[in-house]
N, CA and C atoms as a LAMMPS dump frame, in Angstrom:
ITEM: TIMESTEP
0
ITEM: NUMBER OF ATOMS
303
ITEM: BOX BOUNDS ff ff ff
-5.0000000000000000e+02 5.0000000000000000e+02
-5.0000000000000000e+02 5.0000000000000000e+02
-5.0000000000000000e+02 5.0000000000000000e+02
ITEM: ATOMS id mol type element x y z
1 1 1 N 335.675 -390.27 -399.982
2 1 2 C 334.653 -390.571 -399.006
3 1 3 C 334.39 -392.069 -399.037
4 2 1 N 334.323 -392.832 -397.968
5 2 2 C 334.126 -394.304 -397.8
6 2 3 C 332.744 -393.965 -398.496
7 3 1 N 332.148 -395.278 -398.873
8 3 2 C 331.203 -395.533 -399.36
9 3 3 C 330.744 -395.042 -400.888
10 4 1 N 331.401 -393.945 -401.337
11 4 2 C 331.382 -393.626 -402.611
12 4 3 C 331.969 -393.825 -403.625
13 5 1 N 331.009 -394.797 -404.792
14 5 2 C 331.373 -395.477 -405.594
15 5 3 C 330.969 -394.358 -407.005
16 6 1 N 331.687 -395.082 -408.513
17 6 2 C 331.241 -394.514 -409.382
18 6 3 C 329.926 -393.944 -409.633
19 7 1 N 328.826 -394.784 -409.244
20 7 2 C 327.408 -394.692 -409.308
21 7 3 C 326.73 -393.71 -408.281
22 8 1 N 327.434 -393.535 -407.505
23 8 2 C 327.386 -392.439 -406.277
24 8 3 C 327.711 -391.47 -406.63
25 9 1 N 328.755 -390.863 -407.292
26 9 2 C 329.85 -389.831 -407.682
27 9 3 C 328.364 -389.412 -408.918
28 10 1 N 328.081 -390.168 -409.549
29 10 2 C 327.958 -389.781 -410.571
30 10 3 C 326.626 -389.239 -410.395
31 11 1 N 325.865 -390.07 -409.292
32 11 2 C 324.596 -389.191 -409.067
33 11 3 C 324.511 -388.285 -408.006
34 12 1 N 325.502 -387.735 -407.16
35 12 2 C 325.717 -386.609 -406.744
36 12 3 C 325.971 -385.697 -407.797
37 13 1 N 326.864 -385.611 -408.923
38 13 2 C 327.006 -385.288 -409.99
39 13 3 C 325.977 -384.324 -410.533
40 14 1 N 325.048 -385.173 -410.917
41 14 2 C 323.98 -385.545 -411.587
42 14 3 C 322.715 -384.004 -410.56
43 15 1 N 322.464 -384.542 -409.332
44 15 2 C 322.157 -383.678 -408.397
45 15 3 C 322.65 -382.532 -408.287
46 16 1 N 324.035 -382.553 -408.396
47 16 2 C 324.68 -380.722 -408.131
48 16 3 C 324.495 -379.993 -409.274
49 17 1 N 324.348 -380.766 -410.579
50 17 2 C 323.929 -380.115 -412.269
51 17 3 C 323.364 -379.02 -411.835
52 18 1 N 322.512 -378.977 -411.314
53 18 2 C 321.068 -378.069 -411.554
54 18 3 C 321.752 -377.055 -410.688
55 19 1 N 321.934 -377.017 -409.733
56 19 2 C 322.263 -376.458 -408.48
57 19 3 C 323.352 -375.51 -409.254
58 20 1 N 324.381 -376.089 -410.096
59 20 2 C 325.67 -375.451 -409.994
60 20 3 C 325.331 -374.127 -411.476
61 21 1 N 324.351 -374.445 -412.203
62 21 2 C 324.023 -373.668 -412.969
63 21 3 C 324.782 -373.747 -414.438
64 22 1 N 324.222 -373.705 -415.385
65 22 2 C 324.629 -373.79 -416.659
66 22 3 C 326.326 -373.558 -416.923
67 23 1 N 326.893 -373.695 -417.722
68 23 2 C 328.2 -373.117 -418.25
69 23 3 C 328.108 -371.749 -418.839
70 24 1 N 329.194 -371.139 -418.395
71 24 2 C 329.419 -369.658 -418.838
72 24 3 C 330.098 -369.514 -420.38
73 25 1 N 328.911 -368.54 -421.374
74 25 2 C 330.192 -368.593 -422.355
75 25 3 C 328.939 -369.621 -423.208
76 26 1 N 329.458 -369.891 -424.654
77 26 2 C 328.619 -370.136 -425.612
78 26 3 C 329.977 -370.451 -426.802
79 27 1 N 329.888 -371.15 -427.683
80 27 2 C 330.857 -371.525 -428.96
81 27 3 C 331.804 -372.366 -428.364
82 28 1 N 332.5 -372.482 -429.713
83 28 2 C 333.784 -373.46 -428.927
84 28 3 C 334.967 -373.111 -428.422
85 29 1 N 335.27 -371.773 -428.345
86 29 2 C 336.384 -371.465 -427.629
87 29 3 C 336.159 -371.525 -425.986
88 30 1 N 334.589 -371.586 -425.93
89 30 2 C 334.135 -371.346 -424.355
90 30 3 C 334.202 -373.061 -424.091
91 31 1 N 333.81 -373.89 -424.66
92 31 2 C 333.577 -375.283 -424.822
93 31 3 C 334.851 -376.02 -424.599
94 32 1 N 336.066 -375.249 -425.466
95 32 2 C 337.87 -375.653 -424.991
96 32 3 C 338.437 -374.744 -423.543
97 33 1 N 337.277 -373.725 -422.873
98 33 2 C 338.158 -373.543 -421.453
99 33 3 C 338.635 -372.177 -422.054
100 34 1 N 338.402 -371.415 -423.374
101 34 2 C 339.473 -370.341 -423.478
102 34 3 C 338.283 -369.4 -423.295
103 35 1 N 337.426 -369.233 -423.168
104 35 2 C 336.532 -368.218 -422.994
105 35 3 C 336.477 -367.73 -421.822
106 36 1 N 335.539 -366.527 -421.846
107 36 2 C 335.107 -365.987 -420.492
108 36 3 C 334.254 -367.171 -419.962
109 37 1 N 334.906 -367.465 -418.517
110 37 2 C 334.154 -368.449 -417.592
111 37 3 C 334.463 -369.677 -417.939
112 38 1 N 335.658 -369.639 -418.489
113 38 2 C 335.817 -371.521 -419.138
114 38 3 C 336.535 -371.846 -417.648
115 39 1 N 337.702 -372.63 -418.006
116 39 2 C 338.684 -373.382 -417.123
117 39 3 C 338.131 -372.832 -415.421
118 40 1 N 338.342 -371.593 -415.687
119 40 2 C 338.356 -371.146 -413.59
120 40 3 C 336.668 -370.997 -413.679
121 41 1 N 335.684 -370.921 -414.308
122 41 2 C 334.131 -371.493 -413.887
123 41 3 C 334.255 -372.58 -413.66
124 42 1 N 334.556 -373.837 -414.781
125 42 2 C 334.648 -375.095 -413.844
126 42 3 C 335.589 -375.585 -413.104
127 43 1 N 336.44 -374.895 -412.632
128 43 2 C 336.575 -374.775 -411.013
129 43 3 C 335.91 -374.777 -410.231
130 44 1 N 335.827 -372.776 -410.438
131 44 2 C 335.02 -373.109 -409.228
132 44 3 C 333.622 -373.288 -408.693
133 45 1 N 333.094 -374.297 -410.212
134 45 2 C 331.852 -375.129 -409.514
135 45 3 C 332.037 -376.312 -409.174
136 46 1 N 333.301 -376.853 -409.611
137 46 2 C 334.088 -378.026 -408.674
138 46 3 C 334.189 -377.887 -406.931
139 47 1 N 334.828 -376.625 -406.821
140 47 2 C 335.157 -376.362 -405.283
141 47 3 C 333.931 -376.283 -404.744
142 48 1 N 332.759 -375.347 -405.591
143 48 2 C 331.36 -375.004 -405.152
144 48 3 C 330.791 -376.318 -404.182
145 49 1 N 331.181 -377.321 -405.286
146 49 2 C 330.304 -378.643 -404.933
147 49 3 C 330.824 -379.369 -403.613
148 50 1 N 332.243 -379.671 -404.008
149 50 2 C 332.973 -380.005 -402.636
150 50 3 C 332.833 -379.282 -401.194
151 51 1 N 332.702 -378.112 -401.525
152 51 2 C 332.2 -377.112 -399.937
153 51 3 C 330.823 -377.544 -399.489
154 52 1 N 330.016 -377.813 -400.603
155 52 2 C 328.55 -378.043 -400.6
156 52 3 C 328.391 -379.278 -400.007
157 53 1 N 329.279 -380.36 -400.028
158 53 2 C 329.525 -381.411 -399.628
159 53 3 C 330.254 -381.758 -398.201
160 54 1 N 330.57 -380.839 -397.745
161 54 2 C 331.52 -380.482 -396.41
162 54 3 C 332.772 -380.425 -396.148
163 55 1 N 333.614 -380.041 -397.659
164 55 2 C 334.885 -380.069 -396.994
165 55 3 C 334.859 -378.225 -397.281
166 56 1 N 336.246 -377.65 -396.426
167 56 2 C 336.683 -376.354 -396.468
168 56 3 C 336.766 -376.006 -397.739
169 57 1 N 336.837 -374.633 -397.817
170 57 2 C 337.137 -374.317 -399.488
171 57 3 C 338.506 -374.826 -399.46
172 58 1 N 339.817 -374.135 -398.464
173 58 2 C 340.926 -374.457 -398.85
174 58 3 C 340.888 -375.635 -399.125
175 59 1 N 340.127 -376.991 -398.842
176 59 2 C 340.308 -378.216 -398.827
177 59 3 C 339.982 -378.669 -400.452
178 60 1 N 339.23 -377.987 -400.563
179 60 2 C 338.098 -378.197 -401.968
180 60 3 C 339.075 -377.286 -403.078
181 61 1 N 339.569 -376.298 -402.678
182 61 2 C 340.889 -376.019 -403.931
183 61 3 C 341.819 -376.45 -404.061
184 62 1 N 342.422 -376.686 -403.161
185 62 2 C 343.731 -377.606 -403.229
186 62 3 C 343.616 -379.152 -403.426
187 63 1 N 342.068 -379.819 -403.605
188 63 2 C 342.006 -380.621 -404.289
189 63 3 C 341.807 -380.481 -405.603
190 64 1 N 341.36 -379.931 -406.172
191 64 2 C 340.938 -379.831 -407.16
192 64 3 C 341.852 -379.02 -408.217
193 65 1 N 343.082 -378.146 -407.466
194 65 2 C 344.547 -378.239 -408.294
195 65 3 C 344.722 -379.422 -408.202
196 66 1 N 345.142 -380.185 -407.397
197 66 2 C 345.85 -381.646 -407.695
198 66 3 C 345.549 -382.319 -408.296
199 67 1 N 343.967 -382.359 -408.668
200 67 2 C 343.361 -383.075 -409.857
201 67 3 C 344.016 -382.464 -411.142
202 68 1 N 343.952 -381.28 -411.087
203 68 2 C 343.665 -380.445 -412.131
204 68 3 C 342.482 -380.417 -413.251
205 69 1 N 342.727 -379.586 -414.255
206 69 2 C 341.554 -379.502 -415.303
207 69 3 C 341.575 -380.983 -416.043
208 70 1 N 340.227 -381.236 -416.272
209 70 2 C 339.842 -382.544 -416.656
210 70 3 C 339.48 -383.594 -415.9
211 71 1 N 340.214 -383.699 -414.426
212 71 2 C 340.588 -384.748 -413.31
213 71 3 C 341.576 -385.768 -414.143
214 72 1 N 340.944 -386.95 -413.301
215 72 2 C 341.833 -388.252 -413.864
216 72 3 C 341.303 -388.599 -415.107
217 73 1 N 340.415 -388.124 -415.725
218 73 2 C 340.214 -388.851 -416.752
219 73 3 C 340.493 -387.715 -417.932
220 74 1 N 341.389 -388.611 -418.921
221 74 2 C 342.224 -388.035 -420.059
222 74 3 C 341.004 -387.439 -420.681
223 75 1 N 339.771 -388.618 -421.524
224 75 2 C 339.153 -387.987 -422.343
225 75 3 C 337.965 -386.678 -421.803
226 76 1 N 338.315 -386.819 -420.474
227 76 2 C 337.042 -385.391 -420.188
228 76 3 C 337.69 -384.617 -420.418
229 77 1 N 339.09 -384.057 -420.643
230 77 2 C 339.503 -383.142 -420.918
231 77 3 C 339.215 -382.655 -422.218
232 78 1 N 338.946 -383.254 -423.306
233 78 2 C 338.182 -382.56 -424.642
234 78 3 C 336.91 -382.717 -424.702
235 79 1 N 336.24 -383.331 -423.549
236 79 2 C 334.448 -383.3 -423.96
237 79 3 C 334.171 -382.027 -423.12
238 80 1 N 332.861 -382.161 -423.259
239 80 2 C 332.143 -380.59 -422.698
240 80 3 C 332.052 -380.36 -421.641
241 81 1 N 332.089 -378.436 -421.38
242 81 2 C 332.487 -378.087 -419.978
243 81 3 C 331.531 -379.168 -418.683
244 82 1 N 330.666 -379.325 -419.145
245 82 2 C 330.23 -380.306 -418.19
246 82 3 C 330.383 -381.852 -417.849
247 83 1 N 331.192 -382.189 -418.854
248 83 2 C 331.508 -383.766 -418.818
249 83 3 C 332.999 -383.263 -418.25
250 84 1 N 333.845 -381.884 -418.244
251 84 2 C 335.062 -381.798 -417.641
252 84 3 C 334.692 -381.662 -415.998
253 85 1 N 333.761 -381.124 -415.792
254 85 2 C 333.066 -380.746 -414.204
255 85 3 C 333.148 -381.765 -413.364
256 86 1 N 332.165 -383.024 -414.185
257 86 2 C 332.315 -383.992 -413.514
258 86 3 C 333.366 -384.76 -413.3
259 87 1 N 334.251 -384.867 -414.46
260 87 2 C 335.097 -385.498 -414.247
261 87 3 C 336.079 -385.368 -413.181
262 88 1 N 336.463 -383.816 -412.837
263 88 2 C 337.113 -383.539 -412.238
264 88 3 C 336.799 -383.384 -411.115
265 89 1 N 335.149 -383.447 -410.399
266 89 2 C 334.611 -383.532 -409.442
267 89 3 C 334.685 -385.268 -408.944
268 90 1 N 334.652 -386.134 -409.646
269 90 2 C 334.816 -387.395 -409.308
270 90 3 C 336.154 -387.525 -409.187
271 91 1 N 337.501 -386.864 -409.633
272 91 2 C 338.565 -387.59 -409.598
273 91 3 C 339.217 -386.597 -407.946
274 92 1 N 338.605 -385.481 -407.394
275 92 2 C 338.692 -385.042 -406.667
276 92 3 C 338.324 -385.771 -405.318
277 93 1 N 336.546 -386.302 -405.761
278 93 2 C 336.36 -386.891 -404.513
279 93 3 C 337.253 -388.385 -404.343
280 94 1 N 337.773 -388.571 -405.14
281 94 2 C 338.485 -389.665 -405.102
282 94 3 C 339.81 -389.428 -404.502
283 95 1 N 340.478 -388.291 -404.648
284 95 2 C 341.364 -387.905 -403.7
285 95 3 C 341.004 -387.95 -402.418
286 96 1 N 340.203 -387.241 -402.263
287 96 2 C 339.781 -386.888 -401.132
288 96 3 C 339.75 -387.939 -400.131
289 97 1 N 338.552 -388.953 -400.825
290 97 2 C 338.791 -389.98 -399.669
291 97 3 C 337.439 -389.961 -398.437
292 98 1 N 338.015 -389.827 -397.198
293 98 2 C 337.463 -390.027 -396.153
294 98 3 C 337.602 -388.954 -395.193
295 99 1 N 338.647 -387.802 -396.004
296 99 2 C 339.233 -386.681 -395.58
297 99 3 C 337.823 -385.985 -395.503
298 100 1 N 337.963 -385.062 -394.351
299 100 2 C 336.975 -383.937 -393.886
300 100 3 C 337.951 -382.692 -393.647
301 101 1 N 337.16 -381.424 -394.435
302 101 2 C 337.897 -380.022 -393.721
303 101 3 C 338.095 -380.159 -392.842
């Protein structure tokens, strides 16, 4: 999206927290993605957010495979399901662009 910078991303972010609802799952196998509701919950509160934001779901999943788990950034992939959310929600909208469903 034109106009959206790190500080933007991050407080949309920040805003969809609440909205998108806690992480599913408790310990650290839920915390590494292997639990019930790991990896495909933060999905699909990735896609959640992106639809919420106006693109199509198909638009909002097939970004968010291309990101994949973690997004662009290496180390969100071992921090917590919610530092992976975002990450992968920022490296999505960064695909994305200026693109609309």
């Amino acid at each position: 999206m034109p106009g959206i910078g790190r500080k933007s991303a991050q407080r949309i972010v920040l805003e969809l927290s609440g909205k998108l609802g806690a992480p599913v799952g408790t310990g650290s196998a839920a915390a590494a993605g292997h639990g019930a509701g790991g990896a495909d919950s933060r999905r699909d509160e990735v896609v959640a957010a992106l639809v919420g934001l106006g693109w199509t779901q198909k638009v909002a999943e097939e970004a968010v495979d291309a990101v994949g788990e973690g997004g662009a950034d290496t180390d969100a992939a071992t921090g917590t399901p919610s530092e992976q959310v975002a990450a992968t929600l920022r490296a999505a909208l960064r695909l994305l662009g200026g693109r609309r469903g």
